[in-house]
N, C-alpha and C positions, 0 to 999 in steps of 0.2 A: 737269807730267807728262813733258815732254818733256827728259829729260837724256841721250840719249844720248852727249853728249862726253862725259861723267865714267864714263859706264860703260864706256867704252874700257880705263881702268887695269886693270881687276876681270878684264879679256877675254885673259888673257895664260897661257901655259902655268905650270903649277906652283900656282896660285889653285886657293881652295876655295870653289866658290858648288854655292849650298842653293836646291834649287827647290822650293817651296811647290805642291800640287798637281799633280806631276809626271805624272801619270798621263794626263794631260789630252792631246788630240788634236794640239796643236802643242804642247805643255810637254814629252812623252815626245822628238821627234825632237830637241827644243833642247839636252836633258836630254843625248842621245848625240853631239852632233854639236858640244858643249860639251868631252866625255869625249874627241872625237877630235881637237881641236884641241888636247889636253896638259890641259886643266884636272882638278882635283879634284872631282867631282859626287856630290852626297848628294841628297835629295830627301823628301818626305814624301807623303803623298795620306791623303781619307778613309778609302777601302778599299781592298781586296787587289784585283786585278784581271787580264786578261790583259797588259794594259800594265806593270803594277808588275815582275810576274812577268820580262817580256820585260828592262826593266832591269835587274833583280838578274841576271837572265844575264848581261847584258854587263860587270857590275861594279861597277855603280851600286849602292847600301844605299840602300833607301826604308825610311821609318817610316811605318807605318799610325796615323794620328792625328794630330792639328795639338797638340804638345807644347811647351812654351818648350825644353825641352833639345836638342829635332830639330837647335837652329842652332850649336852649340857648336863653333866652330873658322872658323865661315864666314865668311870673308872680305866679301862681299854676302851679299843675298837677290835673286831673281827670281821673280816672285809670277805666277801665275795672274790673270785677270780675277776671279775670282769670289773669290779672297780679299781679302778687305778689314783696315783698321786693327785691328778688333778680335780677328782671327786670332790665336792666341796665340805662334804665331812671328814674324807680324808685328809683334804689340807687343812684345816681346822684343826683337827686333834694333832698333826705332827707340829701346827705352829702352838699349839698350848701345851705342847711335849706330852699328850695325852700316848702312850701305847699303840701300835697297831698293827696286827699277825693278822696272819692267813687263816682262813677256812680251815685250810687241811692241821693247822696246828692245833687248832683245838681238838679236833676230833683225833689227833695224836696223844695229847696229853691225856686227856677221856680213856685210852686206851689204856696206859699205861697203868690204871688199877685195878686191872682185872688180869686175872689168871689168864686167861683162853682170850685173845686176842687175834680170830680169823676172817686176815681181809682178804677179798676177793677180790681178782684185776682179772684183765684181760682187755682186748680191744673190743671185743662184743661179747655178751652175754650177762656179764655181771650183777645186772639185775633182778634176774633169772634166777643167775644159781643162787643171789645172796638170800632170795626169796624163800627157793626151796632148803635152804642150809638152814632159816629161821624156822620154816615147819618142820624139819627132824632136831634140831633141836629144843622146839617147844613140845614134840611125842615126847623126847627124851627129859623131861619134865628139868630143864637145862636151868630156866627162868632165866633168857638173854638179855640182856641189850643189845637193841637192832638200830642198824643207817642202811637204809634201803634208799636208792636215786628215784624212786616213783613209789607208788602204791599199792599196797598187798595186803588184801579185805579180809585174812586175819586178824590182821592189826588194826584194820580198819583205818590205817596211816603209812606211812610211810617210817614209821622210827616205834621204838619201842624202848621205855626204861626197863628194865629187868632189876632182881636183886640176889641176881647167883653170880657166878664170878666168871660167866663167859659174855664176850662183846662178839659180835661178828657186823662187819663193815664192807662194802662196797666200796672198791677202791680205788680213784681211776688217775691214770697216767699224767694227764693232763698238766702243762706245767711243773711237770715231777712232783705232783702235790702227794702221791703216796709216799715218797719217801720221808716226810714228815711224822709218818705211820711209825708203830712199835708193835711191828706183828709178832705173835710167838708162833703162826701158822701162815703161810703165805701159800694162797692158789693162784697160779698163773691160767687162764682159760685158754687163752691165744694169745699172739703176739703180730697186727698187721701196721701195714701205713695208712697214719690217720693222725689229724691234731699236725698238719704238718706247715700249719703258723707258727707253731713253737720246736717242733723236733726239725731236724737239718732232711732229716732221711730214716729210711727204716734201721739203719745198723746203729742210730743214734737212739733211735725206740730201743731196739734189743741193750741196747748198754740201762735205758734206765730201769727199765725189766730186769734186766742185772743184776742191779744196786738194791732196785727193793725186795726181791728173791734172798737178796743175801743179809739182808736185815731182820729175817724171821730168826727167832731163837730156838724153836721148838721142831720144826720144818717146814720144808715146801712141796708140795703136790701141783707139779705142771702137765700139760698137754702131751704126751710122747708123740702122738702122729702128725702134729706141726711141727714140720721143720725149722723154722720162724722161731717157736719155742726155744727146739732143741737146741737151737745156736745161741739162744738169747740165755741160758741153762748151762752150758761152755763152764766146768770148775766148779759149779755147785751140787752140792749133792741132795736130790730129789726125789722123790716117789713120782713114778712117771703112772700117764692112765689113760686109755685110748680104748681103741674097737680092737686092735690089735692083739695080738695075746704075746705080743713081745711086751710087752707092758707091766708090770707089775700089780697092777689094777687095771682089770680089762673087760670085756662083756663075754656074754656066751647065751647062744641060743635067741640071740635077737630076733624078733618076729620083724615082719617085713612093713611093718608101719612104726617102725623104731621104738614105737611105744610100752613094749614088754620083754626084758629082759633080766638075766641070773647079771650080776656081779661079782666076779672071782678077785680073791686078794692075797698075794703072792701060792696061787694054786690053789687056794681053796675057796667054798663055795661063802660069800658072806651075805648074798642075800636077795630078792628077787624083787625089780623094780616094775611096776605096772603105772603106770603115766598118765596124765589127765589132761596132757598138755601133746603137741604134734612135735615132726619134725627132728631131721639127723641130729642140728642144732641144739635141739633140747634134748635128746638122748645124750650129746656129752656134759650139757649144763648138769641134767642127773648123776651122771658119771663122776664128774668131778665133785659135787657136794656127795654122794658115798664116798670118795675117797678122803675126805675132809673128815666124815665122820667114821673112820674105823681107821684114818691116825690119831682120833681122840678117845677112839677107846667107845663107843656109842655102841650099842649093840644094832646090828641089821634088823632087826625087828620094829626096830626105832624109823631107821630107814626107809623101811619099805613103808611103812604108814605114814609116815612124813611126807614123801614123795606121791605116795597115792593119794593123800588129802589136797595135794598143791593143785589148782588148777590155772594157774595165772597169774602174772601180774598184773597192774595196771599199765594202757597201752603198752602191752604184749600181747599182739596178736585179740587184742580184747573185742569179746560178740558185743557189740552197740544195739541192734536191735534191726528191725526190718523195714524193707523199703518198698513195696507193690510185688510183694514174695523174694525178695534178693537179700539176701544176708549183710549186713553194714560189722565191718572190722576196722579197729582203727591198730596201730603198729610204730613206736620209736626209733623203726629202723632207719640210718641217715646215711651207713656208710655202704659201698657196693656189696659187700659178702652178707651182710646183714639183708639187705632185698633181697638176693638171687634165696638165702636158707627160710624166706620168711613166704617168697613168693611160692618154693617146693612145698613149701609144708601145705599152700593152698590146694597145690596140685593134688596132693595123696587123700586128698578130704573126698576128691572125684570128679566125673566130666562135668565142669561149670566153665563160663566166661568170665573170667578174671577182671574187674574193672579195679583198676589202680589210680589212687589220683595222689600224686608223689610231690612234695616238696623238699626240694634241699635245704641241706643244713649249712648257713654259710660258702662266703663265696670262696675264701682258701681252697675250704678243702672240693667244692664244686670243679673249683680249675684241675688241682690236683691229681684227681680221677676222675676227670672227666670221661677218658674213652671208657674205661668199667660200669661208669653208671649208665654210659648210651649200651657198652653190653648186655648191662644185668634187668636193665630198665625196659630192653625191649620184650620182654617173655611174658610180659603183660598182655591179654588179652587187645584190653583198652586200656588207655595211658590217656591222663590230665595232669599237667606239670602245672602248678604255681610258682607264682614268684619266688626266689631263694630267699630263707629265712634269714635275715643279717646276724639275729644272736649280736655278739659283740664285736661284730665288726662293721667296717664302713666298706661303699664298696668301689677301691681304686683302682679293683684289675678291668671292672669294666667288665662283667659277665652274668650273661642273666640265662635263667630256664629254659626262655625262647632259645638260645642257642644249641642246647639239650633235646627239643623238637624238632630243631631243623633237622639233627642229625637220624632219629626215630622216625620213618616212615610210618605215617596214620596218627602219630602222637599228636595234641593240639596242647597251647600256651594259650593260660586264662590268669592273667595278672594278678587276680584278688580272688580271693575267700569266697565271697559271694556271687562270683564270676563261677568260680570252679563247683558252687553246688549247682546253681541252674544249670550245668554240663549235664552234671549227673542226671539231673531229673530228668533232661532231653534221652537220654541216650539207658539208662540201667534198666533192666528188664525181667520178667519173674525167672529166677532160675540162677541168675547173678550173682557171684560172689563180689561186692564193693569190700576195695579197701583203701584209707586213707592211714598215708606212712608220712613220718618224716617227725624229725626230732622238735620241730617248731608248734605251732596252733592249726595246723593242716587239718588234727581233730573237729575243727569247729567248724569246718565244710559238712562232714559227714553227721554231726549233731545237728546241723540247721537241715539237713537233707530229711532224716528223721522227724526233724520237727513240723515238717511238711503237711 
């Protein structure tokens, strides 16, 4: 899996490479930031999308449909996770001995020329912090290149070419595709069970956590108050960073809505963060990008206007607009700890009725954790489940959302999208906080609610 030396040749101005699945969340930036280095980019995806669209702007030709003819001139292929040998472009190009890596390899290789190479992992938050890591290093007049897994309206994109010599990346486990990575900085955010189609178990996560922590040349800045972390950290040597003041990097003087806090770095004061953004959860995504930027040497002053400029990503926690007085938030959260930190942060905003209309993310991990999502899922107010989002799977266990309601006293199972917005419109009321979560198009309940 891992060839990124050979995919070096392919990586050069003037080359025609075909990306399979282009539409995809890190595939679209790779797709442009391929197109800015000189290369030739084509691409393909199942369907027509705001993504596709966004590339045929800039001059990319997508083909809607996985066709043998999509590759016809292409020097490589760089495939998505989700396609596989049987793809019809993929088997194409392996039968005309055409090249064919991984996603994460190129965006290894891409690394590998720049100085300041900091990617961000974790099992939640990662988009967050890479978000906030790109606004203190665009204060710090850094001039990045950015891969962000969503959208951050600085950028006005999701990715960013730069021409200084820092890359910072978004890094995720998945498939062990960061270990493809050439971090010279590696943050670990957390380390939970999840993705557990491909990992055996969580001691199998902490091992490839392991591997990519120890791949960093320059260091690693991990979680100290997860234990999860700390074991998955076992022999490497780390700059730990927590709420804790056993930490090395730690807080002080946190106000009680998380959102304003000093930053101490090995005892002393480096800088004071005021927040635009809620929640425990996003006080350590802060946490962790200061400590990212004062093992780069960044001054706090950078810092703190960085972070206070940040007010969001896209689907994080993002204001949508309003509904007969009721606030509409849409939210990528999919895994259980990601609801329970998404649904506090609603809490601390003040006394409202919570209406959540939640869909899972695939049926693996739906089985997987199941009892934690009936935990984390019941503190909702009101609860509307949709269908489980399949993503890339089929579904052989046989488990659907409805089974997710039966166990949630009050919850109700509304199979489709436009099932789950006429709910809303029955039932959401002036005063209402509405939020629609889940890593699939659950958004587009809550837009068509809007559109009302």
């Amino acid at each position: 899996m891992f060839k990124s030396r050979k995919i070096a040749q392919f990586l050069t101005p003037g080359r025609h490479i075909h990306l399979v699945g282009i539409g995809g969340v890190s595939m679209r930036p790779l797709g442009l930031v391929l197109k800015g280095m000189g290369m030739e980019v084509t691409g393909s995806d199942m369907s027509a999308s705001v993504s596709t669209k966004e590339l045929e702007a800039q001059g990319i030709p997508v083909a809607i449909g996985h066709h043998a003819e999509n590759i016809e001139g292409a020097d490589c292929i760089i495939r998505t996770a989700a396609a596989h040998n049987d793809n019809p472009e993929i088997a194409a190009a392996r039968a005309a001995g055409i090249p064919v890596f991984e996603r994460a390899q190129a965006w290894g290789e891409i690394m590998k020329s720049y100085k300041n190479a900091v990617c961000i992992s974790g099992t939640h938050g990662k988009t967050t912090t890479t978000s906030m890591m790109t606004h203190i290093l665009m204060e710090a007049n850094l001039d990045p290149t950015v891969m962000i897994g969503g959208y951050l309206p600085l950028l006005h994109a999701g990715h960013r070419v730069g021409h200084g010599d820092t890359i910072v990346l978004e890094s995720c486990e998945y498939c062990d595709s960061f270990l493809n990575f050439f971090p010279t900085l590696a943050v670990v955010l957390n380390v939970e069970a999840d993705h557990l189609d491909y990992f055996k178990d969580l001691a199998d996560i902490q091992k490839s956590f392991h591997k990519f922590a120890s791949l960093a040349t320059f260091g690693v800045a991990a979680n100290g108050d997860d234990p999860h972390t700390v074991q998955a950290m076992e022999g490497i040597d780390y700059v730990s960073f927590g709420l804790k003041d056993t930490n090395r990097i730690h807080t002080a003087n946190m106000c009680s809505d998380w959102r304003h806090f000093d930053v101490i770095c090995d005892g002393e004061f480096y800088c004071h963060l005021d927040m635009g953004v809620l929640g425990r959860h996003n006080a350590f995504n802060a946490l962790a990008a200061a400590a990212a930027a004062w093992m780069m040497g960044i001054p706090g002053e950078a810092v703190s206007q960085g972070i206070q400029s940040f007010h969001g990503a896209g689907r994080r926690m993002e204001f949508k607009g309003k509904f007969h007085g009721a606030d509409v938030y849409d939210d990528y959260a999919h895994h259980p700890d990601e609801v329970a930190a998404t649904l506090d942060a609603l809490r601390s905003m003040g006394d409202h009725r919570i209406v959540l209309a939640f869909q899972p993310h695939t049926y693996t991990r739906t089985k997987a954790l199941f009892d934690d999502f009936v935990r984390e899922l019941k503190k909702a107010d009101v609860l509307v489940l949709a269908e489980i989002y399949a993503a890339r799977e089929r579904n052989t266990i046989g488990i659907s959302s409805a089974d997710l309601a039966a166990q949630i006293p009050g919850s109700v199972y509304r199979e489709t999208l436009p099932e789950v917005t006429a709910y809303l419109k029955e039932i959401v009321r002036e005063g209402d906080v509405v939020i629609t979560m889940g890593a699939g198009d659950i958004f587009r309940a809550g837009e068509a609610l809007l559109s009302e």
